[in-house]
GUBALUM-565093 format. One line per 2 residues: for each residue x, y, z of C-alpha. Coordinates in steps of 0.001 Angstrom, whole numbers, plus 524288, in hexadecimal, padded with zeros to 5 digits. Example, Ala and Ser with C-alpha at 12.3 -4.5 7.8 and 13.67 -1.06 7.14 Angstrom:
// residues 2
8300C,7EE6C,81E78 | 83566,7FBDC,81BE4
This chain:
// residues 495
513E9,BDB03,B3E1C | 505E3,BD4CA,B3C8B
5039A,BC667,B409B | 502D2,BBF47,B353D
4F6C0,BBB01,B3058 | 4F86F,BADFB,B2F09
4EE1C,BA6EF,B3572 | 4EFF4,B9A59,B39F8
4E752,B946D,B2FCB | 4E0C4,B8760,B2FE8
4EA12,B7D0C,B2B02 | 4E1B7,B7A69,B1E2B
4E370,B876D,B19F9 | 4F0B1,B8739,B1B43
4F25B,B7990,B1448 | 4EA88,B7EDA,B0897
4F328,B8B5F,B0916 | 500A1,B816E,B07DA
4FA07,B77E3,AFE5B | 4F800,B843E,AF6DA
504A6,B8AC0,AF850 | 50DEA,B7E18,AF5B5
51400,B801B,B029A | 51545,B75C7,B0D2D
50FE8,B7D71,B1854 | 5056D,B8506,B197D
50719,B929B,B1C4A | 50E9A,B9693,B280B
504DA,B9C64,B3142 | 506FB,BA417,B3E5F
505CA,B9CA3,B4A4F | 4FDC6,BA557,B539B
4F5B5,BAD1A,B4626 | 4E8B3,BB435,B4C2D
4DFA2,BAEE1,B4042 | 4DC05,BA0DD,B43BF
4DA10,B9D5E,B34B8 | 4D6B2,BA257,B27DF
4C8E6,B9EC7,B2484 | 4C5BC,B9953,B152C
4BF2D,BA78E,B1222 | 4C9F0,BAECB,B162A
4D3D0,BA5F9,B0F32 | 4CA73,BA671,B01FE
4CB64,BB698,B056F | 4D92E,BB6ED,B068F
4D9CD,BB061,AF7E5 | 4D2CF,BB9E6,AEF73
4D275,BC7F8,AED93 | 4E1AA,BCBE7,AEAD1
4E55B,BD3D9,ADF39 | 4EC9F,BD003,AD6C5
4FB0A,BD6CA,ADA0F | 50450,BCEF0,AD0FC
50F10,BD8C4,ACB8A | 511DE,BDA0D,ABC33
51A8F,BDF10,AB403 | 524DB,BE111,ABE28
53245,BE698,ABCE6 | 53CF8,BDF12,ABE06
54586,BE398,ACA7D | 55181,BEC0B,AC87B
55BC4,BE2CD,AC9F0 | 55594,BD775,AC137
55E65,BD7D2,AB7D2 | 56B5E,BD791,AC0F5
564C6,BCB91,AC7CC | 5649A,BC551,AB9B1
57317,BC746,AB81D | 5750A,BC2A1,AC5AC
56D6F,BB563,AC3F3 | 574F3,BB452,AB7C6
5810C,BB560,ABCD0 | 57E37,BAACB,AC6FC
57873,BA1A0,ABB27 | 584AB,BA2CD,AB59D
58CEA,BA0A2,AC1E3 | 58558,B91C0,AC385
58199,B8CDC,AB771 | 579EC,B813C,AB7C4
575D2,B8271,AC7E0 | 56941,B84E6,ACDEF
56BA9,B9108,AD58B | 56323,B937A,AE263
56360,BA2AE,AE895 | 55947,BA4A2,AF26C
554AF,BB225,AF93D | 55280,BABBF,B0611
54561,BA932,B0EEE | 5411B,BB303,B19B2
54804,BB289,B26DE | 54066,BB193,B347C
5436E,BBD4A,B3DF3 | 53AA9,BB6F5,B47DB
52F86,BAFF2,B4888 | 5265B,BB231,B3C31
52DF9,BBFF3,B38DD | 536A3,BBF2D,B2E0E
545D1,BC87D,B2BA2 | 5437C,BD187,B2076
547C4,BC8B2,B14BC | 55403,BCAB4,B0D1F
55677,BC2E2,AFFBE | 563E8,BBCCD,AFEB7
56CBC,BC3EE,AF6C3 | 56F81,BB9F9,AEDAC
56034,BB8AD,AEA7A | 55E61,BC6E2,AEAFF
56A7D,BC818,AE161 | 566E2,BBECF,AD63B
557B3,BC305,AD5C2 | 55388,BD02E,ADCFA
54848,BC940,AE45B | 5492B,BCB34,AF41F
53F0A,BC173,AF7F9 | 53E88,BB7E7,B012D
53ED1,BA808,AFD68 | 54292,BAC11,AEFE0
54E02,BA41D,AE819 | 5544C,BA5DC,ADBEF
556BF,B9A02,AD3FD | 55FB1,B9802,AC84B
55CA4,B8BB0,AC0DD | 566A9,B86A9,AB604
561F2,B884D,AA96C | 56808,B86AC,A9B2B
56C03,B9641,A9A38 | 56E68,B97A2,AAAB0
5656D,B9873,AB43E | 55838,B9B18,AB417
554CE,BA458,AC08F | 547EA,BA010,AC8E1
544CB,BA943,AD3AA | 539C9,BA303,ADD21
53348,BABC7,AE658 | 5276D,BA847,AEE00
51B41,BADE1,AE5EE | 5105C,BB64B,AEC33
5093C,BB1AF,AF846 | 4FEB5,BA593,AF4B1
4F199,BAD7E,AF5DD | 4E913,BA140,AF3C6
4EE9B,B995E,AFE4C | 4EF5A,BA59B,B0801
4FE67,BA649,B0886 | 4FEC0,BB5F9,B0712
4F738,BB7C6,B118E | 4F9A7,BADEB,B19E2
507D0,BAAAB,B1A3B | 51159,BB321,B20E1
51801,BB4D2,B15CF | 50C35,BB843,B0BAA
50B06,BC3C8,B062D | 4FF20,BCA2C,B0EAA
50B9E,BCA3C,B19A3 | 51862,BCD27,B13A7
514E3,BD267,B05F3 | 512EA,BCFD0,AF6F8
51DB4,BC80F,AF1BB | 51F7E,BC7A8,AE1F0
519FD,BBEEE,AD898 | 52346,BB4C0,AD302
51D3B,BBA71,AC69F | 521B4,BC7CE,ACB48
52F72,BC38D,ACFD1 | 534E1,BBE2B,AC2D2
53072,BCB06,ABDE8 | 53723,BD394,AC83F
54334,BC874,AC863 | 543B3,BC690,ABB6C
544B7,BB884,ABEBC | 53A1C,BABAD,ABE0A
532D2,BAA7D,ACA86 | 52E0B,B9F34,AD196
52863,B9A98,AE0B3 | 53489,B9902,AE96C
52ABB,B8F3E,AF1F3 | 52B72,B85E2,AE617
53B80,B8703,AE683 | 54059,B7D0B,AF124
53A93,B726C,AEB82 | 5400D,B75E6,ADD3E
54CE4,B77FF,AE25A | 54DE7,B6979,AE9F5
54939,B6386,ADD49 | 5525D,B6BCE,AD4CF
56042,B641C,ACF2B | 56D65,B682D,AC99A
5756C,B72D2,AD13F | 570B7,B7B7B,AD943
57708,B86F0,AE35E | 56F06,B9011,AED91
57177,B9B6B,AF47B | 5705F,B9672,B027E
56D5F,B9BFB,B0F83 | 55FB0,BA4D3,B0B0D
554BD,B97A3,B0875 | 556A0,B8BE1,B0FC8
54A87,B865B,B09A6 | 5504D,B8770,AFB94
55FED,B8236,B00D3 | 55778,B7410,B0660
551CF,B72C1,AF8CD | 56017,B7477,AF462
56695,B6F68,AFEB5 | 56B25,B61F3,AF667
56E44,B69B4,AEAC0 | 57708,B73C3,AEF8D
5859D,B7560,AF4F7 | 58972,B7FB8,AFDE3
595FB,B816B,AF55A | 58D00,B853A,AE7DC
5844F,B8C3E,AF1D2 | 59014,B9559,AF67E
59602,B9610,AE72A | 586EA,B9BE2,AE385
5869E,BA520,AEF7B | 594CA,BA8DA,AEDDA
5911D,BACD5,ADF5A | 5876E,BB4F2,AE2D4
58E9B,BBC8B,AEC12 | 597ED,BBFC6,AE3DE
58F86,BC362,AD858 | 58CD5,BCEC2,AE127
598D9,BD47A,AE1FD | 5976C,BDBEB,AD549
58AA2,BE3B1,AD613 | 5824A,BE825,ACA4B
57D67,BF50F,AC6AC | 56EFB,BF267,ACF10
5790F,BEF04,AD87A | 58070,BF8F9,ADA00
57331,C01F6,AD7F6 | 56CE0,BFA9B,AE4BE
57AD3,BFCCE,AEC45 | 579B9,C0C19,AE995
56B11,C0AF9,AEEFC | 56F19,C03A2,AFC34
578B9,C0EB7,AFDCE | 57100,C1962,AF9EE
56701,C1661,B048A | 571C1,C123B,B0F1D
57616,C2103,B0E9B | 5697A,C2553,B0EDD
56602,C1C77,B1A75 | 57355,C1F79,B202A
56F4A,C2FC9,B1E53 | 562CA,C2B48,B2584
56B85,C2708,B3125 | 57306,C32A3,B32B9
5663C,C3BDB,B340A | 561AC,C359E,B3FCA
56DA5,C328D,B475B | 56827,C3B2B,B5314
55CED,C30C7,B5390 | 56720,C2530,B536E
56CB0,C2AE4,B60C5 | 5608D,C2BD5,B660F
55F06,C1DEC,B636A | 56898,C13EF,B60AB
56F28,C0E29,B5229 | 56097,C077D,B525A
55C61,C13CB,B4B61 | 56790,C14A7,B40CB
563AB,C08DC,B3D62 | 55646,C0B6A,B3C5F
55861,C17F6,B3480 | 561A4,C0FF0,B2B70
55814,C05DA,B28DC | 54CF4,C0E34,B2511
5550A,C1307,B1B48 | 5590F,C069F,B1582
5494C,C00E5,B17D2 | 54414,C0C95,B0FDC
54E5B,C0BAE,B050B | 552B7,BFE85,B0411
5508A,BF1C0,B0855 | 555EA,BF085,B1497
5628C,BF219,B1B51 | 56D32,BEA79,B148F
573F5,BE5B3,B2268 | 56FF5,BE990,B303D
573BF,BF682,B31CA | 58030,BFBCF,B3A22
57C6B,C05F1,B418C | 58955,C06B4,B4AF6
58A0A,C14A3,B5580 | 5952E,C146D,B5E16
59D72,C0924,B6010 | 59337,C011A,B58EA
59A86,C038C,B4D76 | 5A67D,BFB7E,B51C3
59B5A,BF0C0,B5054 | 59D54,BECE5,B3FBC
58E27,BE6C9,B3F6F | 586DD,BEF07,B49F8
57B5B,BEB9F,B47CA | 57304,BEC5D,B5315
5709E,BFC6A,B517F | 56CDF,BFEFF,B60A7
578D1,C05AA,B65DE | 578E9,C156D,B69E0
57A7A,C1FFD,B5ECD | 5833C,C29E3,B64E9
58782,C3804,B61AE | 5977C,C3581,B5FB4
597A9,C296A,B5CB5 | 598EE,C2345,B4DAE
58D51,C1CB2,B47BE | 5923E,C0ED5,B3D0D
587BF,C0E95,B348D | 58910,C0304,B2C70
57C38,C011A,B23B1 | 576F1,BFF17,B15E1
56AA4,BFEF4,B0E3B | 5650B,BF2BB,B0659
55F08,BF4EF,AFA54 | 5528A,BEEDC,AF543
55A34,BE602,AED75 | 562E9,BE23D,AF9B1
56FDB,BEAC5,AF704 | 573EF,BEFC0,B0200
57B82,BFA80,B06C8 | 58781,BFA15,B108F
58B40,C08CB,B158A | 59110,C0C0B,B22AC
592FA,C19E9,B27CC | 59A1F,C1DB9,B346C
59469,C29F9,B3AE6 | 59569,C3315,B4625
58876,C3362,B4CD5 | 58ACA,C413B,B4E5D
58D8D,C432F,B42B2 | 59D1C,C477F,B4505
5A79C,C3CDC,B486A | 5B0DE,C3EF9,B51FA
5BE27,C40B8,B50F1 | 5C319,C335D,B547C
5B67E,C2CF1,B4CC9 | 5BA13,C365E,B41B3
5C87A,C2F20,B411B | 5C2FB,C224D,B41ED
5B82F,C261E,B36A1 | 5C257,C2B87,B2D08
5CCC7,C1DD2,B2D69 | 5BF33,C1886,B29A1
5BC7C,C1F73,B1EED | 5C9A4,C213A,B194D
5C910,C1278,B19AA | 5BBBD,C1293,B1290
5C16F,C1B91,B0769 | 5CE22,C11DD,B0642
5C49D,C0727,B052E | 5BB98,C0CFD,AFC83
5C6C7,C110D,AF31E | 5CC0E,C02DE,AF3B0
5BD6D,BFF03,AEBA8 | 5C15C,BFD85,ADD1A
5BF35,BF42E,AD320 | 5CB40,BEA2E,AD38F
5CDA8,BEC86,AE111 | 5CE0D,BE10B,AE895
5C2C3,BE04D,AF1C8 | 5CB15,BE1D5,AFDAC
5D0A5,BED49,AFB98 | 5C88F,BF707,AFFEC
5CA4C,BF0B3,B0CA6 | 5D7F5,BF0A0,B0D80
5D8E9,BFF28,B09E2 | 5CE16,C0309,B1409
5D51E,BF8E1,B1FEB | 5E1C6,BFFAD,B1BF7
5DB14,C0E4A,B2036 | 5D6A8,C087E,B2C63
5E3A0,C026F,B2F27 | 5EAE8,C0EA7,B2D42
5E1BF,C15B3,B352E | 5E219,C0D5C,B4154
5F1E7,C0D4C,B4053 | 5F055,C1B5D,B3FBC
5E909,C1CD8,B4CA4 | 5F23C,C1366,B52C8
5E9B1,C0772,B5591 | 5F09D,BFE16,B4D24
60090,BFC5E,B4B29 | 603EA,BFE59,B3AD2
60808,BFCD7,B319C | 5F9E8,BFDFC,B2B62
5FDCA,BF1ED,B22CC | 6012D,BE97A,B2DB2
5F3F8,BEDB7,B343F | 5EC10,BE9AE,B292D
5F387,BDB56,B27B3 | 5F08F,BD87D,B35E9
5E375,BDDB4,B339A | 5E566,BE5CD,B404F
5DBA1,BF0DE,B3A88 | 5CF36,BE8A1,B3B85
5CEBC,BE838,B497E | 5C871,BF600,B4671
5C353,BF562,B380C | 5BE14,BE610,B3B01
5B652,BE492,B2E78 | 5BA25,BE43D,B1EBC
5B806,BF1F5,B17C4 | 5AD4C,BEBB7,B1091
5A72C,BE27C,B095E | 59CF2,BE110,AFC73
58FAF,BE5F8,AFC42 | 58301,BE307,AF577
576D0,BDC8B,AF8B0 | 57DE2,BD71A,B0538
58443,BE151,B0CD9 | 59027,BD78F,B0D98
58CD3,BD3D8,AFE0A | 5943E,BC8D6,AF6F9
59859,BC384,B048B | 597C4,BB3E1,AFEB1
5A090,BB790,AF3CB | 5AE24,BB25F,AF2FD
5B970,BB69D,AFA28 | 5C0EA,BB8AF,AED5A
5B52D,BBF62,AE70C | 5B3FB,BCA4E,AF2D9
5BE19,BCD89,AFBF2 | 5C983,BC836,AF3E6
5C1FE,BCE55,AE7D6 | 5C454,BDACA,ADFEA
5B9F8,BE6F2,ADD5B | 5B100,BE74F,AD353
5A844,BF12A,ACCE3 | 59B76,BEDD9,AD450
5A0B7,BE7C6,ADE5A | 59890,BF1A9,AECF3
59F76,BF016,AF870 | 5A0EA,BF766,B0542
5AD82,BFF6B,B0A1F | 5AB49,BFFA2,B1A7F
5B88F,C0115,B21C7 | 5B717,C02A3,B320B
5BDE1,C04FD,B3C5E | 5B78A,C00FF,B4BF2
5BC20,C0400,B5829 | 5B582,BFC70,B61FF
5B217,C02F6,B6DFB | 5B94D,BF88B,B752B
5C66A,BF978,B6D43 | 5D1AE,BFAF3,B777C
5DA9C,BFBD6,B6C46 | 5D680,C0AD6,B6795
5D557,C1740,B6D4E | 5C8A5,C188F,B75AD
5C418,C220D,B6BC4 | 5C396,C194D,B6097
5BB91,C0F24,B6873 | 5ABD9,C0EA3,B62F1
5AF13,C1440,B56A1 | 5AA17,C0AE1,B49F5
5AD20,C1181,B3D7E | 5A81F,C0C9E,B2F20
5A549,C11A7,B22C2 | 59EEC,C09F5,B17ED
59BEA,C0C73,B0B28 | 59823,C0416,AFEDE
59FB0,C04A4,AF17D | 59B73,BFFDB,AE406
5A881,BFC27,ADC59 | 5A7EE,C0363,ACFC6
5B04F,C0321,AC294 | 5B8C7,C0DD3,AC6E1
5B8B2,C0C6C,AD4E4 | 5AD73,C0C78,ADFD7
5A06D,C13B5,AE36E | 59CDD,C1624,AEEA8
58E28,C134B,AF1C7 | 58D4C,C196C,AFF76
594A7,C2688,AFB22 | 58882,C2E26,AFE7F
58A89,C2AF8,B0D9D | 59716,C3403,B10BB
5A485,C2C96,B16F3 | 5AEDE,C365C,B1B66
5ACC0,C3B83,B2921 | 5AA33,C47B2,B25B4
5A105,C4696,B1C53 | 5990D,C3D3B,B2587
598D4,C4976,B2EFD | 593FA,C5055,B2436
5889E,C486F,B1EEA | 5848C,C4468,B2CE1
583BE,C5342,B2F9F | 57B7D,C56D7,B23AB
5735A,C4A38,B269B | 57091,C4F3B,B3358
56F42,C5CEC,B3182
């Protein structure tokens, strides 16, 4: 990364930049820059010269017209109410080096825009709400912000137009550095989405409750439970690419035990870089006894001929959907005979699971009829006392299958998660409704309570269903479950 430019420019300069730019400060400048100043005929340079690169006629993004409905909905949840969604501000990693940024879901939801500092405002008006989205415009070229601010343009890229927002957003555009002080004025009801802008919550903060607060965020999870057609569409593309990325994995296994999980990871995320966004959730990339560990996520353990290899992983769209997919394979390609047995209670659990998804079902039971497999199978072997029914009361199973067999999925990879109680888990399926179907079983390797054999062994399979009309579809079918098959496709994948 270059030093930043940012001179450490004389303090008149810098006063005529923030006189100039509204702000109260003057540009934020780097302590130890190598330029001692910026002299009056570079600055009058530095002015002049630029093309024109405004953007017309510009289409309006794909899922415009969902976000309308969306907003809609939400206008006609709080009538009357000033409603307050922000995307959230850039987060240091250290020093003057920012994490990538990530809109908040809620923002990202309701407009489409994944930009930093941006909020989403709802005003009351006569028919509604009338929908404000305020953005911070392009870098100041007169007062020298683009080029010398960390944050202009010459150092971390064009940003739109406000004019060139409402037409991509379909929504009015205005400067989110003008927004604080509109909000402290404002009167009459207002909620916010908290936890993303501190700045805009203190221009709130003696306008707001934290119970109206919750009741707005709690809406909006649950508006996400039942996805729309783009959706559903961006679901299928997560997917789509996590097989592909998972594909990518399998080919270069012989370079994973040459190396550590480090370079599963890597080979994942290239995938998901080139295709999508990002990763939707750090990647589980478990070898060995690893995958007794549910959130492995530190990748640097051994990759080992014989041993089982949890990947957990998922692809996030460009429009923040992610996917959630988890695969258990043999590194070399064949299980074993005892991780064969352990595999197959899995997946026999999966398919009682997955056949549990239908509209009207209540939420939980998919769960119940994949815990039930489980607890059958580990009666079976002898390492719990039936009956099966008495097992599952006591809850005696989940000393080995520890985690629920899934949860819902979207543009969180644990979507919906602020809903209600009675809305989710206590809820029934609907058509539109994408969740995940991931039973387990793990052995830890110090277990005194099973067979040596069994100890090290971490088992999961994961796979993400769309609740249809008639039934369910499975969005990962294209990555095959039963053991055999697995065998198969890891065979022709190497071959």
């Amino acid at each position: 990364m270059s030093e930043a430019l940012t001179p450490e420019t004389p303090e008149a300069v810098l006063d005529e930049a923030a006189d100039e730019a509204g702000e109260e400060e003057p540009i934020k400048q780097r302590k130890n820059g190598l330029y001692p100043g910026v002299s009056d005929e570079l600055a009058a340079s530095m002015k002049s010269g630029w093309a024109d690169t405004e953007l017309r006629g510009l289409t309006p993004i794909a899922q415009a017209e969902y976000t309308a409905a969306r907003r809609a909905a939400l206008s006609a949840r709080f009538p009357g109410e000033r409603l307050v969604i922000p995307a959230g501000n850039l987060k240091t990693r250290s020093n003057d080096t920012e994490y990538p940024f990530r809109a908040s879901v809620e923002y990202a939801y309701l407009t489409g825009n994944l930009t930093e500092d941006g909020v989403l405002v709802l005003e009351p008006a006569a028919d509604g709400h009338k929908a404000t989205i305020y953005l911070l415009p392009r870098s100041n070229r007169e007062n020298g912000e683009f080029w010398l601010s960390g944050q202009g343009e010459l150092w971390v890229g064009r940003r739109h137009s406000l004019a060139e927002a409402e037409q991509l957003y379909g929504i009015p555009a205005s400067d989110v550095r003008e927004l604080s002080a509109a909000l402290a004025e404002a009167t009459g009801p207002v909620r916010v989405v908290r936890g993303y802008d501190a700045a805009i919550e203190a221009a709130l903060t003696d306008k707001v409750t934290r119970e109206h607060d919750d009741e707005l965020r709690v809406f909006l999870s649950e508006a996400r439970l039942v996805k729309d057609e783009f959706e559903a569409g961006e679901l299928q593309k997560a997917v789509d690419s996590t097989v592909r990325g998972f594909e990518d994995v399998v080919k270069v296994l012989d370079k994973a035990e040459a190396t550590s999980e480090r370079f599963i990871e890597g080979t994942f995320f290239l995938r998901a870089r080139v295709e999508g966004n990002d990763i939707g959730y750090g990647s589980i990339c478990a070898s060995g006894p690893h995958a007794c560990t549910l959130h492995w996520v530190r990748n640097d353990g051994p990759v080992r001929s014989g041993d089982l290899l949890l990947l957990d992983a998922g692809v996030e769209t460009h429009t923040l959907y992610t996917a959630d997919v988890t695969r258990t394979l043999p590194v070399n390609g064949t299980f074993s005979e005892i991780q064969k047995k352990i595999y197959d209670a899995v997946y026999d659990a999966q398919e009682a699971g997955i056949a549990a998804v239908q509209p009207g079902a209540k939420y939980r039971d998919f769960h119940d009829a994949a815990q039930h497999v489980l607890a059958e199978r580990l009666v079976e072997w002898g390492l719990l006392e039936g009956p099966v029914e008495r097992v599952l009361e006591l809850g005696l199973q989940r000393r080995w299958t520890l985690h629920g067999t899934g949860h819902m999925l979207g543009m969180d990879v644990h979507d919906c998660a602020a809903a209600r109680t009675e809305t989710y888990v206590e809820g029934t399926l609907e058509p539109g409704m994408c969740l995940t179907v991931e039973p387990g079983l793990y052995f830890q390797a110090d277990d005194l309570t099973v067979p040596e054999e069994y100890r090290g062994i971490g088992v999961r399979i994961e796979d993400d269903l769309l609740v249809t009309e008639d039934g369910n579809r499975n969005l990962s079918a294209g990555l095959p479950r039963r053991s055999d098959e697995v065998e198969a496709w890891m065979a022709s994948l190497k071959g």
